[in-house]
Structure formats: C-alpha cells, structure tokens
N, C-alpha and C positions, 0 to 999 in steps of 0.2 A: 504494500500500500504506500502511493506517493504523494505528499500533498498536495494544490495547486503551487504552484508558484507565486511567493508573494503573499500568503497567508500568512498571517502572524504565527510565532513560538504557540502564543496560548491558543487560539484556533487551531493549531492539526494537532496540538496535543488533546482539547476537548473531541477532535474527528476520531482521535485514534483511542482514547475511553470508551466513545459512541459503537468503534467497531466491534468492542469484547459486550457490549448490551449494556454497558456503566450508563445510568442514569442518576441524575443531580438531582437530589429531593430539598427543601428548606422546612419543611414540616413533619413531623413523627405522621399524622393521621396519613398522609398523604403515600409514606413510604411503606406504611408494615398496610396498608390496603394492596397495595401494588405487590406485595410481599406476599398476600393472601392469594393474590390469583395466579402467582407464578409457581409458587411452592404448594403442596398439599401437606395434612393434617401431620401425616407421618413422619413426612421428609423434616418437617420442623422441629418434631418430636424429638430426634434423634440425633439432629443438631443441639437443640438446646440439653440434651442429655451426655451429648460428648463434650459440650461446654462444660455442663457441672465436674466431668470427669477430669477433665485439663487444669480446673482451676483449684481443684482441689489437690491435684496430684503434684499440680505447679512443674511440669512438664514431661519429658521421657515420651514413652509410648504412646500415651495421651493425645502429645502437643501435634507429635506428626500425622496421627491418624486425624486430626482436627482439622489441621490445614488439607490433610489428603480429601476429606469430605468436602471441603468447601474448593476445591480445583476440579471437582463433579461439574461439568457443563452445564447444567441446568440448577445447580446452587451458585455459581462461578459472580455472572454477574450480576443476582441478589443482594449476595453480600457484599461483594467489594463496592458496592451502589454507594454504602454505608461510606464508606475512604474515597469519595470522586473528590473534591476538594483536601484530600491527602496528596492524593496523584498528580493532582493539579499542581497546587504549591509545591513539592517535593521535587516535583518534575522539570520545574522551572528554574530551580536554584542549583539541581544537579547539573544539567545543563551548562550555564553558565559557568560551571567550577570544572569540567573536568574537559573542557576544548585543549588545553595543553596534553592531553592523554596519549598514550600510543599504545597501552595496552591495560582495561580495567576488569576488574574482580567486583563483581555484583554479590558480596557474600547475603544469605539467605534472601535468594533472589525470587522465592515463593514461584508464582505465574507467570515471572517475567514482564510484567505488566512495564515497568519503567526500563526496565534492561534492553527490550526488544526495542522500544521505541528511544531508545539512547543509540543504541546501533543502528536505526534506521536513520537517526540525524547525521550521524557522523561515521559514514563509509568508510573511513581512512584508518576508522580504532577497534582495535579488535576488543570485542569484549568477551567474560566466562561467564556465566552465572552457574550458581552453585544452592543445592538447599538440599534439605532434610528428607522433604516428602516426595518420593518418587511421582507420587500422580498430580502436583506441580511440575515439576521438570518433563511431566510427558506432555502436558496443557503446555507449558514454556516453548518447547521445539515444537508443537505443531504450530502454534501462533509465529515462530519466527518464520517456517516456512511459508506460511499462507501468506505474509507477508515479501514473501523471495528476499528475506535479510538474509546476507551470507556471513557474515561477520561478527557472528553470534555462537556459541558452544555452551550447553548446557551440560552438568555431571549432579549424580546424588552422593552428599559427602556429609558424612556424620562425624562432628568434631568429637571429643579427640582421638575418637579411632581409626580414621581414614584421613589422610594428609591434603591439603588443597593442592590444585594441580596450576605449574605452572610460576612464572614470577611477574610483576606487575609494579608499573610505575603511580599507580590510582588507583586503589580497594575503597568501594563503597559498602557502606553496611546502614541501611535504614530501618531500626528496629528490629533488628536479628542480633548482637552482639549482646545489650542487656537484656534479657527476657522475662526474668524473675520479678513481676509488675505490682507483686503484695508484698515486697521487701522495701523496706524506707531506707535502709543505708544504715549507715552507724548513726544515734542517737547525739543530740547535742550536748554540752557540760551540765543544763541545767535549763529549767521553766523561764527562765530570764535571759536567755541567749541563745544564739543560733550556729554559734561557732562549736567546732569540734576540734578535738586536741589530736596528733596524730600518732597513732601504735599500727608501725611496720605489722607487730605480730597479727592484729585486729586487720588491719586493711590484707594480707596475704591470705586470712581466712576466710572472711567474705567473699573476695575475690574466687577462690573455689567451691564454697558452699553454694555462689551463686552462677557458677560457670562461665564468670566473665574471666576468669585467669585463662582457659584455654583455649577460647576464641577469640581474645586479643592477643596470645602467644602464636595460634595460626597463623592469624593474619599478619604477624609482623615478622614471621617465618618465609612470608611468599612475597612482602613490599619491599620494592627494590631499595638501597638504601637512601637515595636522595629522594624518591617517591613519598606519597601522601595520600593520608586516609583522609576520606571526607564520612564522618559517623552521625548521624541523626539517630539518637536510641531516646526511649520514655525516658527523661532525665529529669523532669519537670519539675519533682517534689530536690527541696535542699540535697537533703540527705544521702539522695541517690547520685545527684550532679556530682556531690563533692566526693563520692566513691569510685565514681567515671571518671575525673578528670585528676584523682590522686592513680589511679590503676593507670593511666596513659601516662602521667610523668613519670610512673618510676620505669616505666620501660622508653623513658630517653625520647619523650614526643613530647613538642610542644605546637602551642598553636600558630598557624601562618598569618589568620586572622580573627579579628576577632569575635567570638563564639555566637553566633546568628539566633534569635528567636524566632521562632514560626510560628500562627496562629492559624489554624484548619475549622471548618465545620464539619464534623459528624452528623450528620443531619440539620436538625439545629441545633447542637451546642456545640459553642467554639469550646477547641482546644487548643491548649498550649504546652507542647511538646519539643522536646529538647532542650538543650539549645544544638545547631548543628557545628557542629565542629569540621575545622580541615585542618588536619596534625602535620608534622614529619618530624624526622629525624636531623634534618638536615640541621643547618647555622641558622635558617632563615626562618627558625619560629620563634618566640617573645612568650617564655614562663608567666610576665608579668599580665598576659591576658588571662590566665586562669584565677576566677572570680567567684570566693566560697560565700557570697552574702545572698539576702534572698532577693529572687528575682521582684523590682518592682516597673510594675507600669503607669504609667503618670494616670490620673485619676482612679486608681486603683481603690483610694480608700474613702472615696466619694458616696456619699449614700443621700438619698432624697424622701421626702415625704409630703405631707400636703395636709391641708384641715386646719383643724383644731390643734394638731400636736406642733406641725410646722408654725402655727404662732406664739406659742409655749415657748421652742424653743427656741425661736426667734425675739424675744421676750426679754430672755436668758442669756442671752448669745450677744446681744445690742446692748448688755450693761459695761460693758467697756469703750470705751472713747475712740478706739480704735476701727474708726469703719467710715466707710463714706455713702452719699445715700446720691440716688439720681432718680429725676420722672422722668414716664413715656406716656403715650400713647398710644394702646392696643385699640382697633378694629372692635376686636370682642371681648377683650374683659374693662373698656375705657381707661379712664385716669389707671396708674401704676405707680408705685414706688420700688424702686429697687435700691437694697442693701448689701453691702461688701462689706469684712473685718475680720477680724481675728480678735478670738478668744482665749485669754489668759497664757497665752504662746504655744498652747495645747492645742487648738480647733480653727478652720478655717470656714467663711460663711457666704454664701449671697442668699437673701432673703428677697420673697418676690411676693407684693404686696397689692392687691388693685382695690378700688374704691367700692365694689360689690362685693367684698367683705371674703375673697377668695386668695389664701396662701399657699407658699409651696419654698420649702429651703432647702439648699442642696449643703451638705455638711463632711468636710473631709479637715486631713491633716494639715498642719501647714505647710506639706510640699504640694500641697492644693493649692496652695494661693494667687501661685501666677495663671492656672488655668480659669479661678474664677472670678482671677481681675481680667483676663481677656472677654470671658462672656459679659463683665460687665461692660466695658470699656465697647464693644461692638454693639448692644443692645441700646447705650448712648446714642450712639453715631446712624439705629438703626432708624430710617420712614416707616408708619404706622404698619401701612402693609404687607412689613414683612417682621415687622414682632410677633404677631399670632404666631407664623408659623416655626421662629426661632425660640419662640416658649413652651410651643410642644415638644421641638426637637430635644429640649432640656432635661425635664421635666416629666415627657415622655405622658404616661395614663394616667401619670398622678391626677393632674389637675380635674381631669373626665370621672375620676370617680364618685359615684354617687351617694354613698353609704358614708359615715364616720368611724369605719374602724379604726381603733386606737392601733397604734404601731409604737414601737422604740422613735426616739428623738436622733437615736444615730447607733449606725451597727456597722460592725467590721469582721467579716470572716477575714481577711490577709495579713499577710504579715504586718503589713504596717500599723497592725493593730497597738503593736506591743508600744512603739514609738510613742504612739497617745496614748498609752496607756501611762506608758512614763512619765509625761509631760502632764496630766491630769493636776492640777494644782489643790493644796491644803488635804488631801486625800484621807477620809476617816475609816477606815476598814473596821466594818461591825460583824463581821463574820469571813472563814477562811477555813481551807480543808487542801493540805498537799500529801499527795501520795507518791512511793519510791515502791519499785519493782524491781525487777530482774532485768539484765539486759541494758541498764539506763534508761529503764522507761520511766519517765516521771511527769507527776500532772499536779495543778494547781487550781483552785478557785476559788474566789473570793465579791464580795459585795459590800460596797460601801459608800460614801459620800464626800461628790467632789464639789465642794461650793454650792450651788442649789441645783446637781445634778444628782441622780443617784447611778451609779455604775454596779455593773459585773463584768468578771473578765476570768477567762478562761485560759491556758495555757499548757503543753507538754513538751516533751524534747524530742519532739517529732514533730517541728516546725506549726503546728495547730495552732491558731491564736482567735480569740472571739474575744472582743466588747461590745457591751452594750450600753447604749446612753437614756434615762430619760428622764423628764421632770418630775414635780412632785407626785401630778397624779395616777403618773406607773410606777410607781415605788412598788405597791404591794405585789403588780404583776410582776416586775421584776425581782422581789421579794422570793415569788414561787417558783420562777425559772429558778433561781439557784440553790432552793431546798430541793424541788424535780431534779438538778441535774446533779445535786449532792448524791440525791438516793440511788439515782442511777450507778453512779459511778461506785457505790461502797456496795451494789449488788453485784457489779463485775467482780471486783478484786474481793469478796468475800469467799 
C-alpha cells in the first residue's frame, strides 16, 4: 500500500490504521456498541477471562496467549480500535526520530502495526521486528506482505531464553520492555516527599523481579555501540520513571534529549504515558536530563466550581488585599465582575461574578497564577461577543448546572497537592492517623483548620496525594470523609 503523493505524515498514517479496520471512537457508548456487533457473546467472554488470567498472573503464559487472542483477525481490529490515537501519536514521533537509521529493532513488535508502516516510509532501513506471540508475528508478515514491504523481517523470541537476532544502530521498544503495570517502583522516604534514596542492592532486584534487567540486557546486547534506543514504556507513575531511568544509567545510557511526554486518548480518557526516551551510549547524551521529581502540567492543580460554594469561597479567598478586580460585559449573563489574587501564598484565584447573582471560581496553586492572570488579562481586552463563549470554555458545565449541589471549595488529586498543602497557612490539625507497613508502604491522614478553611489531606509513598478544601458549611461533610476514609483504611491493614 502506497500513499498518494503529497498527503500528509498524519493522513497515510490514519489511511494505513483504516486498512487493518482501526476505527477512532471519542465516546465509551459509541465504541463497546460497535464492539457489540463485531464481537459475539462468547468471543468477549473469553477475552475478558484471559484478561483476569494475565492480570492476575502479571505475565508468563498468560501474557502471550492474550496478545495471541487479540492478533485473531476478527478481534484484531476491535481492540486495537481502543490504541488508534496510541498509533497515531506514537507513530508520528517515531518517525521523526529514527530517519538517521540504517538498520532498526522493533522489540515486542506485537502486529507490527507501526513497524510495517515504518518500513513502508522508509525503503532504504531495514527493519526486524521481534515478539512473544507467535500469532502476532504470523498477523505481522502477512500484513507486510499484503503491503509488498520488503524491508521488513519478523522472528518469535522469548527473552531471556532465545537471543535477539542480528545488530542494530536504532532499537525501538514501545511498551514491551517494562511490562509489570501493578508494580509502583520503589516506595518514596516518607508521606512528605517524593524523593527516593538509592540501594544498588534494591534497584538490581527489582530490576529482575520485574524482568526489566533482561530485556534491557538484550537489547543493549544487539545496539551497536554509538546506536540509540528510543523507549516509550508505562512510566507515568514516579516510582516506576525513576526505576527506568536508574536501570538505563547504570548500564552507561544517557539521554540525547530530553525525555518527551505524550498524551493519547483511549477512547475518551486521555493518557499520559511515558515519558519517551532516546538513550545511547555514546558522549553525546546529558545525565543531567534524567528528572526524578513529579511530572507536572501547568494547570494541573486547577479545580472549578460554581453556586453557592464558588461565592463562599470567593468570600474567603478576597480577604487579602492581594487581587485585582475588572468588568465586562456578557451577551448572557450582562454586567460581570471578575477577580484575580492570591491567597495567603498558598492559593491562587479568578472569581467570576455577574449581576444575576450567578458565580463560578477557578482555584489552583500558585504556579497557577500566571495562567489565571492571562485569562484574566484576555477577558479584559475581550468584545461582548465573545465572553459568553470564552466563559464556557473556562468554566466548562459548571455555570449550566441547574441543581445546588454542595461540592469541596477546592480539591487536588496530583501531586501538587502536597505543595498546598505545605503552604496552607496557621494550620490547626484536630485529628490524624499515619500508618507504616512493609515494603515502605506508608500513609497519612489528617483534618484540620486553615484560617476559615477546613482541610483534609491524604498522602503515601507511592506518590498519592488528595486535598480537600472547604468552608465553614462542609466542615461536617468533610468531617465524615475523613472518619469514612479513617475506617476504610484500619479495615485494610487490620
């Protein structure tokens, strides 16, 4: 298959998903209906059965017989429907990284899905792919050929007892190399930090409890030595990042650049996986790009609301001198005030106020601040008819909702929970419960009061972080959240 001439990278790469049946869904309803007329009762049955069996087993005979099922022509392009926006982004970025190639290694190259259609871009690089499941690599080579790709070799190789074939300037590995996906990594020093302390002994035994030592020993067995791994594995949680990228420095890789995030949808929820890496051995990588703190994304710690709570907190939030206020003019909600500031060096605000008695405030840290002095600073500068629709985009259904349910004044699943947490000012702690386990599992919770807020906040050494904020009159609801989540947690460890 050849593309027209002059179609874009991302066009013959959606032609060439379209030819294996990959369909792009944006909605669950939309996908498992379409899932309902392609698949039958059975067929699903047995899938979602050799799931349980994979995940419980956490790989081995399981893991290949899983993928063997889903390389079944008529589950094939079902499933991977689920990863059309994996393929996509994945595909785009490989691309771009391995045109210097002359000879690349596709380790656990499953279907061959990017591998075939890497070799079909680039005739001049021979590439291998290599995987587990035999009835992928037999799905891999009929698809190269139906394509007349020549420049493509497929082998079944079961690390570490069959040796990869061949040597190679470019070994890619996306998601085959760490596989062990209910392993967090090594635990942090403690409920207060994110940092971990380093033990050779601890990291070489990970390392082979979780079979990353002999698949990263393969493949740097078969890389030539100035050659370069470009690695995309589930990295996403701390614990496992900083496991991957201490396992590639002691075997003398550092990175060429620096370590890329990608953000994919699974249908509809985005993920965010990896980060990707392109290592070598050579002079020309920089130790100082490897980067053990937690991934943050700017608005990350951003949280909104609307009503009755949104003017509570807004309230609350306006008793410091530190804020500026500006009017508009909306179409549909008329007169407007809008408020900017910072609270107590802890919390960051814009409060959005209109004359029909309707609120909504957007509430993050203070590395929030420059993003919610640009929406303010644009919502200035904006003509009437185009605030309505830059106030939904903000704001999103808050303002549309018709009910008064009470919510949190401000909540943080991410890391940068812990940062506000710190920063919370005169902090009264009237209750508190930390537990110590095994392994360095430890967890903490506590409830108290920060100035005329009341808080709860959650935390363990497995990167988890939850705050919660509200006024006075969710005290008692957040009162019950943290006896509920006390009891919960002393029936685990009991």
């Amino acid at each position: 298959m050849t593309a027209p001439i002059g179609h874009s990278l991302v066009t013959r790469l959606e032609e060439y998903l379209h030819s294996w049946g990959l369909r792009e869904f944006h909605d669950e309803s939309s996908y498992y209906q379409w899932q309902r007329t392609c698949l039958n009762r059975d067929q699903l049955l047995a899938f979602e059965e050799l799931l349980k069996r994979r995940t419980k087993e956490g790989g081995g005979d399981a893991d290949i017989e899983f993928y063997d099922l889903l390389a079944q022509p008529i589950i094939l392009p079902v499933l991977y429907s689920q990863r059309y926006d994996y393929y996509r982004k994945i595909g785009v970025v490989l691309y771009r990284r391995i045109a210097e190639g002359s000879r690349v290694l596709d380790f656990g190259c499953g279907v061959g899905i990017l591998t075939t259609f890497l070799a079909q871009e680039f005739p001049n690089i021979e590439f291998v792919g290599v995987d587990r499941s035999a009835q992928s690599i037999s799905i891999a080579e009929q698809e190269a050929n139906r394509c007349h790709v020549k420049n493509v070799s497929y082998f079944v190789r079961h690390i570490p007892s069959e040796p990869l074939p061949g040597s190679y300037d470019v070994v890619l590995s996306t998601q085959a190399v760490f596989q062990s996906e209910g392993h967090s990594g090594p635990p942090s020093m403690g409920w207060q930090t994110f940092r971990r302390p380093y033990s050779l002994q601890e990291q070489v035994t990970l390392e082979m409890q979780l079979g990353l030592a002999p698949r990263l020993d393969a493949l740097q067995a078969v890389l030539q030595r100035n050659g370069r791994m470009i690695l995309f594995e589930k990295t996403g949680h701390l614990g496992r990042r900083i496991l991957f990228q201490r396992a590639l420095s002691r075997r003398g890789f550092h990175p060429v650049h620096e370590p890329l995030a990608i953000a994919y949808h699974s249908i509809d929820e985005q993920v965010v996986d990896g980060p990707l890496y392109e290592v070598s051995q050579a002079a020309v990588g920089n130790s100082a790009l490897w980067n053990e703190e937690p991934n943050r994304r700017p608005g990350d710690s951003l949280y909104g609301c609307s009503g009755r709570v949104a003017r509570r907190m807004g309230s609350i939030l306006m008793g410091n001198e530190n804020r500026e206020h500006g009017q508009l003019k909306s179409i549909r909600w008329g007169m407007c005030r809008i408020s900017l500031g910072k609270w107590q060096e802890a919390l960051a605000y814009l409060l959005f106020e209109a004359d029909s008695g309707t609120s909504a405030i957007l509430v993050g840290g203070l590395l929030e601040l420059s993003i919610l002095t640009d929406i303010f600073e644009q919502l200035m500068k904006m003509p009437a008819e185009q605030v309505d629709q830059f106030i939904a985009d903000t704001w999103g259904n808050l303002l549309n909702e018709s009910n008064e349910e009470e919510r949190p004044g401000y909540e943080n699943h991410f890391s940068s929970a812990q940062a506000i947490y710190m920063a919370l000012p005169s902090k009264v702690l009237e209750k508190e419960f930390s537990f110590s386990g095994s392994e360095g599992k430890s967890m903490h919770l506590e409830f108290g009061k920060t100035m005329s807020l009341w808080y709860f906040y959650w935390a363990n050494t497995f990167d988890q972080r939850q705050l919660v904020l509200v006024d006075y009159s969710g005290e008692r609801m957040l009162r019950t959240y943290f006896e509920d989540s006390l009891k919960d947690l002393k029936a685990q460890i009991s």
